[in-house]
C-alpha positions as CSV (number, residue, x, y, z in Angstrom):
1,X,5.8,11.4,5.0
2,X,7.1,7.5,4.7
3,X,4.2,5.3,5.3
4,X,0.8,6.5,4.0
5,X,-2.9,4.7,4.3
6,X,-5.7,5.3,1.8
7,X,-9.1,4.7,2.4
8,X,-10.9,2.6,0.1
9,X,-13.7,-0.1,-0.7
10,X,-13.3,-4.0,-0.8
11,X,-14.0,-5.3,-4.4
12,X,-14.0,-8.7,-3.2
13,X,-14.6,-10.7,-0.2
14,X,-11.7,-11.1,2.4
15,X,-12.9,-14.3,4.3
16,X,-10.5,-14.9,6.4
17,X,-11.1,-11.5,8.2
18,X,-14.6,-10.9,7.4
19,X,-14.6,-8.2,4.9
20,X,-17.3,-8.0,2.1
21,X,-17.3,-5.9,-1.0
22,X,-18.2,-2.9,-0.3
23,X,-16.8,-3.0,2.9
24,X,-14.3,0.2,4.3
25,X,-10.7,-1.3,3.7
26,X,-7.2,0.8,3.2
27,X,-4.2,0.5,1.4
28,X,-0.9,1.0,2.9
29,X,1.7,1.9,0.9
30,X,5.8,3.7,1.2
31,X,5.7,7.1,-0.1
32,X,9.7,6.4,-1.4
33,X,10.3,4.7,-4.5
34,X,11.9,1.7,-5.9
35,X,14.0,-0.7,-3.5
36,X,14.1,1.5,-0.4
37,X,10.3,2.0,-0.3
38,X,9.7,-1.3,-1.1
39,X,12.3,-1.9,2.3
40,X,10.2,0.6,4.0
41,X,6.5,-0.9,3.5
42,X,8.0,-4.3,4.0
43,X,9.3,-3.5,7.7
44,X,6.1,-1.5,8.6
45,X,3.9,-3.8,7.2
46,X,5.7,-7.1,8.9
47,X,5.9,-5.1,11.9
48,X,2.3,-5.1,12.1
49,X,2.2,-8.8,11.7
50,X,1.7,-9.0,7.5
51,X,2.8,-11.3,5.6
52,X,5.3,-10.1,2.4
53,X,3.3,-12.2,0.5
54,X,0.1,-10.8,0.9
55,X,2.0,-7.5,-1.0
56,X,0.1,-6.0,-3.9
57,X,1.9,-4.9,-7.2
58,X,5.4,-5.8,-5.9
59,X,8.2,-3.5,-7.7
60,X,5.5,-1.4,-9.3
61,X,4.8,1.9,-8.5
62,X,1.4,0.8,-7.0
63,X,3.6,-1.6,-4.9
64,X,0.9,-1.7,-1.3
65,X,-1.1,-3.6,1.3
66,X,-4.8,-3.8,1.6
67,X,-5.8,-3.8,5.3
68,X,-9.3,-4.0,6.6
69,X,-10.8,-1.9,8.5
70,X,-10.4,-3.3,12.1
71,X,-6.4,-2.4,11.7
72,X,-7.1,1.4,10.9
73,X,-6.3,2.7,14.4
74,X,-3.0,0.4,15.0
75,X,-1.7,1.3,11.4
76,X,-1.7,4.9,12.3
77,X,-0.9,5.0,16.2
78,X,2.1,2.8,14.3
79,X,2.9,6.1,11.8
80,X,1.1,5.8,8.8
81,X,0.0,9.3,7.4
82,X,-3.6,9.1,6.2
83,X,-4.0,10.9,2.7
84,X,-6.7,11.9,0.5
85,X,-7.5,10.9,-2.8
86,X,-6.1,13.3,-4.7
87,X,-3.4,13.0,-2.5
88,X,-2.6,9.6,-3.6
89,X,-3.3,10.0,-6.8
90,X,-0.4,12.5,-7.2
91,X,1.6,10.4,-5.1
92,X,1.1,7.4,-7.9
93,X,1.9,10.0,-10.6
94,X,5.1,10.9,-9.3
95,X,6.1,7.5,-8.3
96,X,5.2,6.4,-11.9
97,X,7.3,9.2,-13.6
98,X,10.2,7.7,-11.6
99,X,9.5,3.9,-11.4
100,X,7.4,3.6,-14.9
101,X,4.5,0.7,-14.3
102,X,6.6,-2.3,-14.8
103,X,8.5,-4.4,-11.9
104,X,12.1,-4.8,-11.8
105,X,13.8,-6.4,-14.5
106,X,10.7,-6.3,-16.9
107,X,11.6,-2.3,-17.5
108,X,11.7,-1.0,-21.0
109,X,15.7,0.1,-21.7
């Protein structure tokens, strides 16, 4: 699949783009794990003009973007499977019985 988007609701006012809890909103996220879907989410995501910094759980199996609403068409005409939620929730279940729920370098040995 590579690049998947979730539907969702805001928790939480986004100002700067004019979301308010409640508000439809998405999460983007790689379906690959570790360091190479980290790589992928970070070149689809910058391609559409986010910031790395605005990332979500970096190095964690939940590792994604929150979007708003407005950039639902151009994050799919750009690739981005949309998924169900059940879909993602096996998604995160197999990404955690690879990755664990820690980031890099805080990993149980």
């Amino acid at each position: 699949m590579g690049i998947v988007i979730h539907a969702t609701r805001a928790t939480r006012e986004w100002r700067p783009v004019g979301v308010r809890a409640g508000d439809r909103t998405y999460h983007i996220l790689s379906d690959l794990t570790g360091e190479v879907g980290s790589r992928e989410l970070r070149a689809f995501a910058e391609a559409l003009g986010f910031s790395w910094r605005w990332v979500q759980y970096r190095g964690t199996y939940r590792e994604h973007f929150d979007a708003p609403s407005q950039d639902y068409d151009e994050i799919v005409a750009s690739g981005a499977t949309p998924i169900s939620t059940s879909d993602l929730g096996r998604l995160l279940a197999a990404k955690r019985a690879v990755m664990g729920d820690l980031p890099p370098g805080m990993r149980r040995r």
